[in-house]
Every structure is written in C-alpha cells, then in structure tokens.
C-alpha positions as CSV (number, residue, x, y, z in Angstrom):
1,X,32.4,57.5,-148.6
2,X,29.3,55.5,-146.7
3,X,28.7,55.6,-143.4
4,X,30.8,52.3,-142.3
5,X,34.1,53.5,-144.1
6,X,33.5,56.9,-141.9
7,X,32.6,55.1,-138.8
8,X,35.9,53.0,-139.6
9,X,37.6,56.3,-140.3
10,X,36.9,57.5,-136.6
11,X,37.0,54.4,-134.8
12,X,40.9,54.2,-136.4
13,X,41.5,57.8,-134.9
14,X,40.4,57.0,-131.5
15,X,42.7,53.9,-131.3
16,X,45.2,56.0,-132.6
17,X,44.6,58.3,-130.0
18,X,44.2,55.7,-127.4
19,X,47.4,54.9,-128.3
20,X,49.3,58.1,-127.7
21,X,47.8,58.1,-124.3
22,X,48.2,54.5,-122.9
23,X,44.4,54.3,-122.8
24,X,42.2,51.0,-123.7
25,X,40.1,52.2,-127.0
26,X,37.9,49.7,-125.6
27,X,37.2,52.5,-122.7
28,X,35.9,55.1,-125.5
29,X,32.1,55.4,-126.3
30,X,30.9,56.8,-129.6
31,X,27.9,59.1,-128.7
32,X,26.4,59.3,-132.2
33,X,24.7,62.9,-132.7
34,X,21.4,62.6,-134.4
35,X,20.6,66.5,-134.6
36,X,18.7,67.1,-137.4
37,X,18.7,63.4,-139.1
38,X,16.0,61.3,-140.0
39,X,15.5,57.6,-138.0
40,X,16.8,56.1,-141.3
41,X,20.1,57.5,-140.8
42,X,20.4,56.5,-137.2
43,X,19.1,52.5,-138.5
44,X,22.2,52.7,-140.5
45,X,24.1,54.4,-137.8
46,X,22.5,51.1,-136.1
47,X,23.3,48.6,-138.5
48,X,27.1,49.7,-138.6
49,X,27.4,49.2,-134.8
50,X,26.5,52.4,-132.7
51,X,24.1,51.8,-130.1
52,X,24.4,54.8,-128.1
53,X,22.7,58.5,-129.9
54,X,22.6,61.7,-128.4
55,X,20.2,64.0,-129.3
56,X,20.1,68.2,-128.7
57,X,16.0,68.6,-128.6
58,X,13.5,67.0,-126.5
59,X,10.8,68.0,-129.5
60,X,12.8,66.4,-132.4
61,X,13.9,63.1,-130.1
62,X,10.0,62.4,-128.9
63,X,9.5,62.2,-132.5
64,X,12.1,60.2,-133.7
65,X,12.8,57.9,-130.7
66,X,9.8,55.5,-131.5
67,X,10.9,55.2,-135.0
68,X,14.0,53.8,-134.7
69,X,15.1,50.5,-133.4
70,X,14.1,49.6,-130.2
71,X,17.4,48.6,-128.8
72,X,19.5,51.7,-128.9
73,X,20.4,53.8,-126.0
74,X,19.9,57.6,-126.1
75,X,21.6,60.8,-123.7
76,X,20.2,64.3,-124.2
77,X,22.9,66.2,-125.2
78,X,21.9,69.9,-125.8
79,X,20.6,72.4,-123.3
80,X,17.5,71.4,-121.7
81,X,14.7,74.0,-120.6
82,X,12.9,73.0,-117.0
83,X,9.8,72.9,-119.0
84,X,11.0,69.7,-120.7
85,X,12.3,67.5,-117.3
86,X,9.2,65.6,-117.2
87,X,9.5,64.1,-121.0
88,X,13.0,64.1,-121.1
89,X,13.6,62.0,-117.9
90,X,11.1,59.7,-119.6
91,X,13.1,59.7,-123.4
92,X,16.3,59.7,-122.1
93,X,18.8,57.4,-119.7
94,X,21.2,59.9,-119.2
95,X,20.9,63.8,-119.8
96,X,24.3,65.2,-120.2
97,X,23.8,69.2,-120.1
98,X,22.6,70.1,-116.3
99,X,24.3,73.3,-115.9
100,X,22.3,74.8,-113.2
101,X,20.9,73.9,-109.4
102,X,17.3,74.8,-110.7
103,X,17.5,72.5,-113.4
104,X,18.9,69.8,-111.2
105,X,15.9,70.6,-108.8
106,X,13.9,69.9,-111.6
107,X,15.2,66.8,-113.2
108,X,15.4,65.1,-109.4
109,X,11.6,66.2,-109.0
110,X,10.6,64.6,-112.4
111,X,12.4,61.3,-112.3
112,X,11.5,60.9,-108.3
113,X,7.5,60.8,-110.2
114,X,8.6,58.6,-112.2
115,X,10.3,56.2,-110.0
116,X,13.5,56.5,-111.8
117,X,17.3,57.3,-110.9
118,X,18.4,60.1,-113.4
119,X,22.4,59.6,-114.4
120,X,23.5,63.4,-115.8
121,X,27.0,64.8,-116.7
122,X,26.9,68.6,-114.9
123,X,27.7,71.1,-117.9
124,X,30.9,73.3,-117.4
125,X,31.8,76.6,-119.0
126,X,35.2,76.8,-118.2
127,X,36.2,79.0,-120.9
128,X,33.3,81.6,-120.5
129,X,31.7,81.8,-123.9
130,X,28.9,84.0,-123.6
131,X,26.9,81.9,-126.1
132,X,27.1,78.8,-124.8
133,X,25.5,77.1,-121.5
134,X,26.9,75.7,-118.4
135,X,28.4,76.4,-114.9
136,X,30.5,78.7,-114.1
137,X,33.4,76.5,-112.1
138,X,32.6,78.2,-108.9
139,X,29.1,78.5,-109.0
140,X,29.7,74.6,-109.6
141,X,31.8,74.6,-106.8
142,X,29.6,76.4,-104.7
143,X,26.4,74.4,-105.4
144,X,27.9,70.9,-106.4
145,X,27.0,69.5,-102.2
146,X,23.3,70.5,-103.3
147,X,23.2,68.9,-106.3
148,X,24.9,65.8,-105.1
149,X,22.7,65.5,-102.1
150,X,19.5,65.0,-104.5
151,X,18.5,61.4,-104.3
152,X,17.1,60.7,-107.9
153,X,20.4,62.2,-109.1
154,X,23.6,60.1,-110.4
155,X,26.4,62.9,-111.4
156,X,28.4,60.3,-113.8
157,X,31.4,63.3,-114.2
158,X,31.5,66.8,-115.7
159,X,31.0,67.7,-119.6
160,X,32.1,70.5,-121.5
161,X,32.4,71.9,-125.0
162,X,35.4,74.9,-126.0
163,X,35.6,77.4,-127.9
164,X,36.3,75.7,-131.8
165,X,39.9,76.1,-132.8
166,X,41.3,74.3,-135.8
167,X,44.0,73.4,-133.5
168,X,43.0,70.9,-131.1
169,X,46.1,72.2,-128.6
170,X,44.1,75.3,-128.0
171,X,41.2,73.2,-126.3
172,X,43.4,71.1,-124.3
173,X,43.5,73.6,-121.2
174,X,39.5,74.2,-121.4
175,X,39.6,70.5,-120.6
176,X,42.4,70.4,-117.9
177,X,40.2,73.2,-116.2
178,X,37.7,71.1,-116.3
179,X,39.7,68.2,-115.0
C-alpha cells in the first residue's frame, strides 16, 4: 500500500469516527509524526496533502526542517529539555509537551528574545506511568495561574498520551481525566 492509499485509509477512519460523535471531520488535524524519517518521506507526506508534522527531537528536526518544503507547519511533539527552548522556539510554531513550570519559565524566556508568542499544549499524566513525562493533574492544578500569567505563552489546551491497550475503551477514561 503507498502512502496516499494509507493517508486515505486514516482520513476514512476519522470521518468515521467523526461520525459516531456528531463531530465535523473537517475540525480534525492530522499531525504527521516524522520521528526517525528522512525529508523525502515527509515531501511525499507533503505531496499527498499533510501540511502539519510533528517531530520528538530538537536535534533530528534542525536537521531535517531546512530540507523539506518550505511551506509545512511543524509542533514539537516529544519531551523537550530546558537546554533546547532557545532553538526549539525558533523551529517550531507550537511545542506540544510543556509538562513542568520550569520549562514554561524557560520557553516564555526564550520566545520573549525572540520577539515571539509561543502556542504550547501543557502535557498531562493522568494515568501515572512512571516512564512517561508530564503533569501530575494537581501539580497542574496548582501551578496552571503561573503558567498562564506568562506573557509570551498561548496554552492552546492540554495533551496527553495513555498507557497502550489494544482496546481503545481502556484509554477513554485517561482522556476524560484529562477532560
């Protein structure tokens, strides 16, 4: 199968799914994950339709960004170290993994240099998964009027990722935590 029939494949599931719950599939944005694949793969990713990539590493995405077309729109999607704020507020229109005050601090600090208004989801870990990053929802709770109050900041909504299941039911009240 090539990568239009698969991008057909999922674009048919979403309306599918848009259908079941009385939602506009037209209010659904592919994020395309790029981890690990060359800017070949995202110019076909590109020529199918996607304009919007997501990539887990400010290394691999400072690499890769300048090599593919010039008109696609990229989030940072994995967990971000303070060290990288300054290149990944430049890279990036939207970093989707801030999952602590410090880092916030940080990413306000960097994009107020350069001139910029940061958009960021804030990362929950509603289910507790020791491996993986993100808030605690009270710590959230408890720092969320900090983190709004920083001017260079746009919280666009919350993110999270539970724990896999083969059964999509068994995520569904990781996300209505969330919610």
């Amino acid at each position: 199968m090539d990568f239009a029939a698969n991008l057909e494949a999922v674009q048919q599931r979403i309306n599918a799914a848009c259908g079941r719950a009385g939602r506009a599939p037209e209010s659904v944005t592919i994020v395309a994950v790029t981890k690990t694949q060359p800017p070949e793969v995202v110019a076909e990713a590109s020529k199918a339709g996607l304009i919007l990539f997501g990539e887990n590493k400010v290394q691999e995405a400072k690499a890769k960004i300048p090599l593919c077309p010039g008109r696609l729109r990229w989030h940072m999607i994995g967990h971000l170290q303070s060290n990288k704020c300054r290149e990944a507020v430049s890279l990036f229109e939207m970093i989707q993994s801030v999952d602590s005050l410090h880092l916030a601090e940080e990413i306000n600090k960097r994009a107020e240099q350069a001139a910029k208004t940061m958009p960021v989801l804030l990362e929950v870990n509603a289910a507790g998964e020791a491996s993986k990053f993100g808030y605690r929802p009270e710590q959230l709770l408890e720092e969320l009027i900090r983190i709004n109050a920083l001017p260079r900041l746009e919280i666009h909504g919350l993110m999270t990722v539970p724990p896999w299941a083969p059964d999509p039911e068994k995520a569904r009240p990781v996300f209505r935590q969330v919610r």
